[in-house]
Backbone atoms as SQL, in Angstrom:
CREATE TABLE atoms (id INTEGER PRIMARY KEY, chain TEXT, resi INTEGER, resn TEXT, atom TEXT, x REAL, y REAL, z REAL);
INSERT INTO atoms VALUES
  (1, 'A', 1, 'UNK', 'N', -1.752, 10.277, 1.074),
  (2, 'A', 1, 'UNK', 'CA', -1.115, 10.234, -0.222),
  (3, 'A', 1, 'UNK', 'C', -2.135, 9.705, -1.232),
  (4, 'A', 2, 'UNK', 'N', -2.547, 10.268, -2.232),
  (5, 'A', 2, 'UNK', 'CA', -3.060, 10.131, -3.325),
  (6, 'A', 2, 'UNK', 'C', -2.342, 8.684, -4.107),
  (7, 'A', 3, 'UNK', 'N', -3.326, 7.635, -5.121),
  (8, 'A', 3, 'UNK', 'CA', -2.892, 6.749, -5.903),
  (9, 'A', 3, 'UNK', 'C', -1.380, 7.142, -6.942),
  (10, 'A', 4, 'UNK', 'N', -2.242, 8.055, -7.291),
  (11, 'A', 4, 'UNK', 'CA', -1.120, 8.296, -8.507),
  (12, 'A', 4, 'UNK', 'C', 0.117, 8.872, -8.208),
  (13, 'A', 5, 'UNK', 'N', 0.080, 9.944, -7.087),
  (14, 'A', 5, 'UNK', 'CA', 1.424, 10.037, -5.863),
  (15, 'A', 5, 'UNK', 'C', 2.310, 8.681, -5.714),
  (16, 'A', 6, 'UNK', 'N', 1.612, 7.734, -5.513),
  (17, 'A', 6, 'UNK', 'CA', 2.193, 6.187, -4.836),
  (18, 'A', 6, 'UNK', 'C', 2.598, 6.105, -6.224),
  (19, 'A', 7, 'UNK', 'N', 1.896, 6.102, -7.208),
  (20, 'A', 7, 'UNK', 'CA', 2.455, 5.442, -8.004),
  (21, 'A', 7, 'UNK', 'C', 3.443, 5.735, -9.149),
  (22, 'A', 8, 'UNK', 'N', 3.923, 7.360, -8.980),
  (23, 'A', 8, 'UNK', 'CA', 5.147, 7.850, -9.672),
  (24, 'A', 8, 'UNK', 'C', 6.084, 7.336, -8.477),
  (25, 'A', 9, 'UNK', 'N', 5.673, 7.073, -7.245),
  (26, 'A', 9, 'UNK', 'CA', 6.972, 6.941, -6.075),
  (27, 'A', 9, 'UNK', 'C', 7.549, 5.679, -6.560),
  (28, 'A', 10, 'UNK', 'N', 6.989, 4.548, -6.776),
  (29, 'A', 10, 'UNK', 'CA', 6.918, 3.019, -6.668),
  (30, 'A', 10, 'UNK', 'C', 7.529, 2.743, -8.268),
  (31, 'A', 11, 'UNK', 'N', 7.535, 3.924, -9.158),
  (32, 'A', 11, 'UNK', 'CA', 7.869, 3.238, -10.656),
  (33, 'A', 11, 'UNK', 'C', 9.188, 2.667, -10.857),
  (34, 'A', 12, 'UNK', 'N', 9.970, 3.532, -10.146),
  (35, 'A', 12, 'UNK', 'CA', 10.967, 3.039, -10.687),
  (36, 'A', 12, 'UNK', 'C', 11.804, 2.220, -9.334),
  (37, 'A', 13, 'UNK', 'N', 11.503, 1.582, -8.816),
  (38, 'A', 13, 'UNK', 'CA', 11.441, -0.004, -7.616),
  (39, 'A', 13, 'UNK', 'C', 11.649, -0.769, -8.581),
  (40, 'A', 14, 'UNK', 'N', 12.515, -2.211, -8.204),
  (41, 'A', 14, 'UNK', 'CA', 12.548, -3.399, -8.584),
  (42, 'A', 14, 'UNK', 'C', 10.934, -3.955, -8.587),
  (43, 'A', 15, 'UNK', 'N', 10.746, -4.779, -9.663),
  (44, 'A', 15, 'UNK', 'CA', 9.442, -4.883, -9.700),
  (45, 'A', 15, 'UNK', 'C', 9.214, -6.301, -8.084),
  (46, 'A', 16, 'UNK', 'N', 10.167, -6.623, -7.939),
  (47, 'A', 16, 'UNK', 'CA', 10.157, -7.773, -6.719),
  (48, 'A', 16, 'UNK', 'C', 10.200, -7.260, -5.670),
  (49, 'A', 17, 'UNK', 'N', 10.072, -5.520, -5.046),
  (50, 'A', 17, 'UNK', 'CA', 10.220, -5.356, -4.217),
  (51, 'A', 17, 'UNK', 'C', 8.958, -4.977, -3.807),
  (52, 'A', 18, 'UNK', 'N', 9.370, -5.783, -2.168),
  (53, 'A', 18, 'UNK', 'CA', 7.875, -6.378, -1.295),
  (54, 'A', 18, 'UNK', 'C', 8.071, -4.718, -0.480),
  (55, 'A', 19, 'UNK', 'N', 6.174, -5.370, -0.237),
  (56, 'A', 19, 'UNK', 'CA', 5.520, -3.517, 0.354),
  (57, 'A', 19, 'UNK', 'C', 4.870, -4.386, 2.493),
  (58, 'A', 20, 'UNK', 'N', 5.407, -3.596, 2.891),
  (59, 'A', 20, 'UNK', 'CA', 4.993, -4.048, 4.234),
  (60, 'A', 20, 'UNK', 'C', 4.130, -3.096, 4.736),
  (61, 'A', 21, 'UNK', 'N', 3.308, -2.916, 6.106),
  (62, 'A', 21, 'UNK', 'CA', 2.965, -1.828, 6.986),
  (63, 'A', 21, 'UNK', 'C', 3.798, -2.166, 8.299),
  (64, 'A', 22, 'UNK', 'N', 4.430, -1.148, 8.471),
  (65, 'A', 22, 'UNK', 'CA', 5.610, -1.170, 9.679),
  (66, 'A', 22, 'UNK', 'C', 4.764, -0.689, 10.950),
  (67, 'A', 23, 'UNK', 'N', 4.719, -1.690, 11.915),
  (68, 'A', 23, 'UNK', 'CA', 4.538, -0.808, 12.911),
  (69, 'A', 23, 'UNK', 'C', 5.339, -0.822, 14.035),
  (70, 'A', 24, 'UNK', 'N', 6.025, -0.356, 15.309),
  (71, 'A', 24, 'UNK', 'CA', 6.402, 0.171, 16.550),
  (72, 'A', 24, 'UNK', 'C', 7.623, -1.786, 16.358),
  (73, 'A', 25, 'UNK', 'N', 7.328, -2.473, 15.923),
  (74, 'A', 25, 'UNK', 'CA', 8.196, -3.597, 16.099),
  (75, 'A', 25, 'UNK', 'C', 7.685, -4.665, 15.662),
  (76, 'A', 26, 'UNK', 'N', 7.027, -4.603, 14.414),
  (77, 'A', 26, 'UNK', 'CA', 6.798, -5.737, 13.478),
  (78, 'A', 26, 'UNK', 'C', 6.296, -5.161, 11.954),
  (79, 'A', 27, 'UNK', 'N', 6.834, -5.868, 11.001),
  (80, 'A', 27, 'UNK', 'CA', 6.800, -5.412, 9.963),
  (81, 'A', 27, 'UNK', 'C', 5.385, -6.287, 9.605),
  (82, 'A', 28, 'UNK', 'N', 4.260, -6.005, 8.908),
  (83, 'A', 28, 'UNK', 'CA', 2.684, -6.377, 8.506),
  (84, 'A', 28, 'UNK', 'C', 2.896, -6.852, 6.707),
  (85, 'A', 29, 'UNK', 'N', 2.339, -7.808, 6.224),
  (86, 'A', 29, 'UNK', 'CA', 2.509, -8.245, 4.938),
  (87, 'A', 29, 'UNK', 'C', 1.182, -7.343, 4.199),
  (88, 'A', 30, 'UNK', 'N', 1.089, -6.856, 3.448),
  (89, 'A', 30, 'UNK', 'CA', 0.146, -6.551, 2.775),
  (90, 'A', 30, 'UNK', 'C', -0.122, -7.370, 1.977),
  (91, 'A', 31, 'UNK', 'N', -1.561, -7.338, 1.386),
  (92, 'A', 31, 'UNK', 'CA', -2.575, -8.441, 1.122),
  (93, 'A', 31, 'UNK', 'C', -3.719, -8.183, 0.200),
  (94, 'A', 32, 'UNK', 'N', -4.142, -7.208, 0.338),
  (95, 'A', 32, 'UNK', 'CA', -5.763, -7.096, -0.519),
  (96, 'A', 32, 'UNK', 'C', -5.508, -5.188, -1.042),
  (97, 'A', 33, 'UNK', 'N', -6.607, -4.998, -1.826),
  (98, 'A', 33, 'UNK', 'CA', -6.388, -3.734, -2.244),
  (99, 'A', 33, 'UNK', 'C', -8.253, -3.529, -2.424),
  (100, 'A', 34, 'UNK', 'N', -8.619, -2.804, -2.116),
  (101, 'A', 34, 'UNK', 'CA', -10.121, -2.336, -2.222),
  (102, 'A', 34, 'UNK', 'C', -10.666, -1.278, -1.998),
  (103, 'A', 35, 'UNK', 'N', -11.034, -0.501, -3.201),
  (104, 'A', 35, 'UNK', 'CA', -11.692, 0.931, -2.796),
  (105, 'A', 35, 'UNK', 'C', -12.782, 0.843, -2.160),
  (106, 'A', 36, 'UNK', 'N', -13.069, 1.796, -1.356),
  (107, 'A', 36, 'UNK', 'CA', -14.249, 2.048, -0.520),
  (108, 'A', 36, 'UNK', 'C', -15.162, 3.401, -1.080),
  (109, 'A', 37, 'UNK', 'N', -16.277, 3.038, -0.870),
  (110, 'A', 37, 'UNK', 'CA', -16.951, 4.495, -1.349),
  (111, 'A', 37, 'UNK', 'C', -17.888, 4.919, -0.376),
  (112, 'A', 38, 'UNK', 'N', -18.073, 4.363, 0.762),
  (113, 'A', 38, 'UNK', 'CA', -18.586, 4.908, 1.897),
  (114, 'A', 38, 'UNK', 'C', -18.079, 4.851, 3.099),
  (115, 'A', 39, 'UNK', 'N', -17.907, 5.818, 4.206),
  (116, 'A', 39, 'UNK', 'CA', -18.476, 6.992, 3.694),
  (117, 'A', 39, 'UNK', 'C', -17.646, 7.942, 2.985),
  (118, 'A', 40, 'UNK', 'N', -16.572, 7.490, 2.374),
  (119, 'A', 40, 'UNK', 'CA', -15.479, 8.495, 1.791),
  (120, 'A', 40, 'UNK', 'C', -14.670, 7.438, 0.929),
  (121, 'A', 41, 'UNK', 'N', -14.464, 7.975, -0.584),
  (122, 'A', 41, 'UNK', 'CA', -14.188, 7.353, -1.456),
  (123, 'A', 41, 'UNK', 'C', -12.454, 7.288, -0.985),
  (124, 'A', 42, 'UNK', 'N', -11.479, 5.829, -0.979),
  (125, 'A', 42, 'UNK', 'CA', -10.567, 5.580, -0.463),
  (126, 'A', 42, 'UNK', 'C', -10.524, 4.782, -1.396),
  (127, 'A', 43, 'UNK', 'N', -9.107, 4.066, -1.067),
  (128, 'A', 43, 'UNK', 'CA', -8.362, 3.014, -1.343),
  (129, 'A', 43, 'UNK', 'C', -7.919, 2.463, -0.058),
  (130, 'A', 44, 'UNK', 'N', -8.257, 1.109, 0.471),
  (131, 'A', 44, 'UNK', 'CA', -7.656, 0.808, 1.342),
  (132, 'A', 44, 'UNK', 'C', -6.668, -0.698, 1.040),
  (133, 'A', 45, 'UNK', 'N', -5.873, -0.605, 1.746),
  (134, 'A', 45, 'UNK', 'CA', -4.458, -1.875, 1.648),
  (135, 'A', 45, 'UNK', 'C', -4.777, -2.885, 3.083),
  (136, 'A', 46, 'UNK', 'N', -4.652, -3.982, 2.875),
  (137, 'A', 46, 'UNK', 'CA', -5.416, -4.945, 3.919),
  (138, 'A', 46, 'UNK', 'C', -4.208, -5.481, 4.713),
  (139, 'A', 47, 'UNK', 'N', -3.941, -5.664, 5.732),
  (140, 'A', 47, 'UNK', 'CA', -2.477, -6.441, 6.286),
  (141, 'A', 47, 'UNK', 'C', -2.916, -7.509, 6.468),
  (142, 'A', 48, 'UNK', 'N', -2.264, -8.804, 6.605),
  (143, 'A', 48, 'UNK', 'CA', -2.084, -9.656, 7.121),
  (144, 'A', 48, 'UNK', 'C', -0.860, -10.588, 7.739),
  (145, 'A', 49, 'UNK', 'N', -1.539, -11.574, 8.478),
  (146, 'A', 49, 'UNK', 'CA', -0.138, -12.345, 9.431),
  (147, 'A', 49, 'UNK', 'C', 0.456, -13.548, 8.506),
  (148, 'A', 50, 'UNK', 'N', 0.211, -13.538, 7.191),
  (149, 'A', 50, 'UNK', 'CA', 0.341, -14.698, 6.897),
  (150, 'A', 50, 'UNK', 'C', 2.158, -14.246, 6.010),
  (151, 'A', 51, 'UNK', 'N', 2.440, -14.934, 5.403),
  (152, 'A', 51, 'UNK', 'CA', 3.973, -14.434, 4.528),
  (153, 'A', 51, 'UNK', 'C', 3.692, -13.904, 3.108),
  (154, 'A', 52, 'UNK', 'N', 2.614, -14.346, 2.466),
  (155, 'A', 52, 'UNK', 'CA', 3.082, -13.436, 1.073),
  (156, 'A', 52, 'UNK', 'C', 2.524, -12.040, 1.940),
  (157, 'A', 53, 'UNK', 'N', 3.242, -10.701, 0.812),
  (158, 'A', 53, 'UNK', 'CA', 3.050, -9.738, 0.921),
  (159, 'A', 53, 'UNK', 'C', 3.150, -8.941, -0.874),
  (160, 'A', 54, 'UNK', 'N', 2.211, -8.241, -1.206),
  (161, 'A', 54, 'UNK', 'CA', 1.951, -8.202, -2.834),
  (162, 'A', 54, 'UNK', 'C', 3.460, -6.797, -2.843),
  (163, 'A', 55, 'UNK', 'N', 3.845, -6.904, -4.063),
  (164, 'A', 55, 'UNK', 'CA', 5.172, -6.576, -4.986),
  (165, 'A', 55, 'UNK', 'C', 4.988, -5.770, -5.710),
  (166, 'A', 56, 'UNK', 'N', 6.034, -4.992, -6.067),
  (167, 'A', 56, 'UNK', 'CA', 5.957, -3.753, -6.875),
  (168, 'A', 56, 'UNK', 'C', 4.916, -4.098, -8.252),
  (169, 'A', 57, 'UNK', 'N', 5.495, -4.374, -8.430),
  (170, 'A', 57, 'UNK', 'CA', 4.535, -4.980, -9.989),
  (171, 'A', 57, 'UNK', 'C', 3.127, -5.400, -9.920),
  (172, 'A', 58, 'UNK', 'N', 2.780, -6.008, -8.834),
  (173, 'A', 58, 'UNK', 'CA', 1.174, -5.861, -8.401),
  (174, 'A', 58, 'UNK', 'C', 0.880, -5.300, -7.720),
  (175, 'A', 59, 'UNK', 'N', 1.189, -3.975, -7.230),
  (176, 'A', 59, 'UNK', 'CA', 0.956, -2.396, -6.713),
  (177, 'A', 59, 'UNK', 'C', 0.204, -1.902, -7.899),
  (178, 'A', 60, 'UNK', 'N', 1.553, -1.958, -8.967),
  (179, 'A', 60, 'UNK', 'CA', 1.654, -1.289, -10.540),
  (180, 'A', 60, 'UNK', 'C', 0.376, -1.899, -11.512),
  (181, 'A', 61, 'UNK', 'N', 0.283, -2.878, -11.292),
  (182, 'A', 61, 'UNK', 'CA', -0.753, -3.779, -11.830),
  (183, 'A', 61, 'UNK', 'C', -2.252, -3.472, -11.433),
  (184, 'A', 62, 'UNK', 'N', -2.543, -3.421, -10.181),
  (185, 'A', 62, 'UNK', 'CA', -3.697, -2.948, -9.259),
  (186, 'A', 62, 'UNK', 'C', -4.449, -1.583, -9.032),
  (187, 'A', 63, 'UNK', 'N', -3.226, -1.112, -9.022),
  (188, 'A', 63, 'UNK', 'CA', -3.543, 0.619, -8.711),
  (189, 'A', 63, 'UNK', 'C', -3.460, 1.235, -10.282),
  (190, 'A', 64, 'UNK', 'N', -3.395, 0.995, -11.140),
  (191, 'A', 64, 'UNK', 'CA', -3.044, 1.684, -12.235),
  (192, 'A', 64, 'UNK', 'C', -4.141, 1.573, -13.330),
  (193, 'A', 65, 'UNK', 'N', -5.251, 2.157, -12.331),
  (194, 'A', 65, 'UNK', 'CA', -6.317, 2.434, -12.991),
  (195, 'A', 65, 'UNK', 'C', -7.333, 4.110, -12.978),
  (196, 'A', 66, 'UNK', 'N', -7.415, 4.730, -13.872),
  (197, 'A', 66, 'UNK', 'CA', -7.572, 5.849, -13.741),
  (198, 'A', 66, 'UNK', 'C', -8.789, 6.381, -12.659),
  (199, 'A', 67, 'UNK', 'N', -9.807, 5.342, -12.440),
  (200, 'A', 67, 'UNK', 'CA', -11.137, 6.006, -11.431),
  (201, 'A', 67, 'UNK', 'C', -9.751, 6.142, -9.850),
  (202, 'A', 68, 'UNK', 'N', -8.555, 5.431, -9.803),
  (203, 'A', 68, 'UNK', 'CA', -7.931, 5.161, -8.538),
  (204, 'A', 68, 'UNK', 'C', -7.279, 6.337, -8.693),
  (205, 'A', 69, 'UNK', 'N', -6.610, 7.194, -9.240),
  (206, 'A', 69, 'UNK', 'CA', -5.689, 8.133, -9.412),
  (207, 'A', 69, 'UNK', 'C', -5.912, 8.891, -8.211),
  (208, 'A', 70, 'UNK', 'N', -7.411, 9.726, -8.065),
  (209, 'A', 70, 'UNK', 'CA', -7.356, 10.786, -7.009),
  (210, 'A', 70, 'UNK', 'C', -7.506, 9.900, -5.757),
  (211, 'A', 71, 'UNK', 'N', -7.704, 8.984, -5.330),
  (212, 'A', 71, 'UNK', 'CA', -8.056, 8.638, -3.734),
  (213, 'A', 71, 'UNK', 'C', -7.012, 8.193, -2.830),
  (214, 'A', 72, 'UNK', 'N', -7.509, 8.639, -2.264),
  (215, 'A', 72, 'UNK', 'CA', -6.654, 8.414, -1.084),
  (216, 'A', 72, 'UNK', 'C', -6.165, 7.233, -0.358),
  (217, 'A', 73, 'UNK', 'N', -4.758, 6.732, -0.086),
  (218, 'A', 73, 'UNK', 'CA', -4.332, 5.590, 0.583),
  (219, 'A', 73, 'UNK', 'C', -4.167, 5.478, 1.767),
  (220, 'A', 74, 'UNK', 'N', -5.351, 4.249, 2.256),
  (221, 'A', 74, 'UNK', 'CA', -5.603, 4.058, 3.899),
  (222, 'A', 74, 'UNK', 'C', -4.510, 2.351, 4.169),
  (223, 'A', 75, 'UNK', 'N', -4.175, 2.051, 5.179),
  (224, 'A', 75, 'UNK', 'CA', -4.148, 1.190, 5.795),
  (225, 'A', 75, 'UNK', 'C', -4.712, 0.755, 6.628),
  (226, 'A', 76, 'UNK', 'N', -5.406, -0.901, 6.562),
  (227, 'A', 76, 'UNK', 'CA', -6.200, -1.037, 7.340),
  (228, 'A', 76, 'UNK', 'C', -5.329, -2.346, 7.852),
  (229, 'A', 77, 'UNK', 'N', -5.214, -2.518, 9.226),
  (230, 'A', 77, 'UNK', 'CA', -4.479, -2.413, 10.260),
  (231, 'A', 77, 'UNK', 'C', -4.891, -3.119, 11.954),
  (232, 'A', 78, 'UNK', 'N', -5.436, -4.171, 12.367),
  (233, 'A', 78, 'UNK', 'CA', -6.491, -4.462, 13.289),
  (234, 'A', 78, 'UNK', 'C', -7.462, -3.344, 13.212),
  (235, 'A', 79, 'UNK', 'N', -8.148, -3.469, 12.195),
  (236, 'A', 79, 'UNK', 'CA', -9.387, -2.912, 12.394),
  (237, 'A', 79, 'UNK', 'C', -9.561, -1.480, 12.406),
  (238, 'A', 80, 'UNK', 'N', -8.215, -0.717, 12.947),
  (239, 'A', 80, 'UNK', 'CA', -7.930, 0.377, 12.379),
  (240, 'A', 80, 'UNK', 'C', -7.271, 1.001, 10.805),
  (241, 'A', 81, 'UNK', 'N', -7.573, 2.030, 10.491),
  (242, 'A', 81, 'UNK', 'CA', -7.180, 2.463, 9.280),
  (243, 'A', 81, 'UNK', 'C', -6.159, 3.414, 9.327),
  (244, 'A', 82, 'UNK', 'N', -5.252, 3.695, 8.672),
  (245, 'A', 82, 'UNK', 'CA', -4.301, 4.788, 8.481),
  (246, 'A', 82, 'UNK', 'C', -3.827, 4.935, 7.225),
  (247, 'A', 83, 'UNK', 'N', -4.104, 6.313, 7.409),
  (248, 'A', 83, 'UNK', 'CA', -3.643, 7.036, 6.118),
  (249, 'A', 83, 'UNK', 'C', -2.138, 7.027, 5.483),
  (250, 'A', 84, 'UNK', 'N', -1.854, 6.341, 4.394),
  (251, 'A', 84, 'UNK', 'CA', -0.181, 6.287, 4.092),
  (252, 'A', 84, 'UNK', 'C', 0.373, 7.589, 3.633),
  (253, 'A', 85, 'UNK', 'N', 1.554, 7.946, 4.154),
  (254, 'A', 85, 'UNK', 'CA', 2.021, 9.661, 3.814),
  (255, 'A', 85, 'UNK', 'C', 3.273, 8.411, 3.196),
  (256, 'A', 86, 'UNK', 'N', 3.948, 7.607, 2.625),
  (257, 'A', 86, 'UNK', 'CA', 4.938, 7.197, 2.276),
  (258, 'A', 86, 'UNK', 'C', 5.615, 6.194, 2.401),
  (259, 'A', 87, 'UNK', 'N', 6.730, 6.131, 2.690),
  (260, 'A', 87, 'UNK', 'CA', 7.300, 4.629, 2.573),
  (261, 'A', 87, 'UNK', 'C', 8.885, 4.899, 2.799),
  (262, 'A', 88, 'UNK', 'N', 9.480, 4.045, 3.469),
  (263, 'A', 88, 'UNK', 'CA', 11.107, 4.150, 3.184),
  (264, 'A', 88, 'UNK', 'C', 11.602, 2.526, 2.827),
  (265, 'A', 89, 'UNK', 'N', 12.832, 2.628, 2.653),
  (266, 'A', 89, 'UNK', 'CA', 13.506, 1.250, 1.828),
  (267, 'A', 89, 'UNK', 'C', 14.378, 1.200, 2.735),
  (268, 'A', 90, 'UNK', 'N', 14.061, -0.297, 3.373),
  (269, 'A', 90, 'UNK', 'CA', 14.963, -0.805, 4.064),
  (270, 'A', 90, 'UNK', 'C', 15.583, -2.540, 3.477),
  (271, 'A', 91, 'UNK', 'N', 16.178, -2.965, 3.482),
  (272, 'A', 91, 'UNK', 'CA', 16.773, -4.205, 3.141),
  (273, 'A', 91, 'UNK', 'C', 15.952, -4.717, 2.037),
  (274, 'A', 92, 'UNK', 'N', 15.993, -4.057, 0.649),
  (275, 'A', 92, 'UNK', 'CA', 15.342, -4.070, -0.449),
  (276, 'A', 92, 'UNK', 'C', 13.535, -4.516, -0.024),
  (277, 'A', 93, 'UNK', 'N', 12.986, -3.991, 0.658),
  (278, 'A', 93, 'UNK', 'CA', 11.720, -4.307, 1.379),
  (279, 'A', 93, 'UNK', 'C', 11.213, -2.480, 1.256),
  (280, 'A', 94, 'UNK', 'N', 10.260, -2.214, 0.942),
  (281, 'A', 94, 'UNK', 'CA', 9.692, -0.912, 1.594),
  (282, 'A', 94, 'UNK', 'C', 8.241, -0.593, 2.177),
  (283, 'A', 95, 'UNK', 'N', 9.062, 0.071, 3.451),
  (284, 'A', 95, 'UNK', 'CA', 7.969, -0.012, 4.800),
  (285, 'A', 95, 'UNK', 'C', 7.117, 1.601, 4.423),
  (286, 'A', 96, 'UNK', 'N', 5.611, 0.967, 4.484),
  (287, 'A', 96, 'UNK', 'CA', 4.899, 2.071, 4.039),
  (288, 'A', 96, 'UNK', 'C', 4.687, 2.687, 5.859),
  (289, 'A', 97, 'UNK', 'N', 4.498, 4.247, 5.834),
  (290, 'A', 97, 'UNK', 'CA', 4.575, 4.749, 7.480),
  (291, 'A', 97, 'UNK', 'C', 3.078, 5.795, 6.887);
C-alpha cells in the first residue's frame, strides 16, 4: 500500500485511534516511522514491546508529506519487514495486516 493510499484510508478515524501490527496472537505497538532509500525507496513502521503505540493524528502528522506519497508501507517486525496491504478496526484500535 502506497502513503497516500494509507492516508485517504486513516482520514476520517478518530484522531485517538491507536495503529497496532497484529500478528497470529499478539497485537505489536507501533513506534517509529522512517523512510529508507536503500536498496528500495520505502517507508518503514517500527514495532515495539513497550505500550505507547503512535495515533491517528501522528500517522496524519508524519506521513503527510509529499516526497512520502508514492512509497511504499513496510512493517518492520523482529527484524523482518512486511509489506502493509491494510488494516481492520477492531475495539476502536486498528490492526494493520
Amino acid at each position: 500500500m502506497l502513503v497516500i493510499d494509507f492516508l485517504q484510508l486513516i482520514a476520517d478515524l478518530r484522531k485517538k485511534t491507536t495503529f497496532y501490527y497484529r500478528t497470529d496472537d499478539q497485537n505489536w505497538p507501533l513506534l517509529f516511522i522512517q523512510p529508507e532509500t536503500q536498496p528500495e525507496q520505502q517507508l518503514v513502521l517500527t514495532t515495539t514491546t513497550g505500550t505507547k503505540t503512535l495515533q491517528q493524528w501522528e500517522l496524519l502528522f508524519l506521513l503527510n508529506q509529499p516526497a512520502y506519497y508514492q512509497l511504499p508501507i513496510f512493517v518492520s517486525h523482529q527484524g523482518q519487514e512486511q509489506p502493509v496491504f491494510g488494516f481492520r478496526m477492531v475495539n476502536q484500535q486498528a490492526w494493520l495486516h
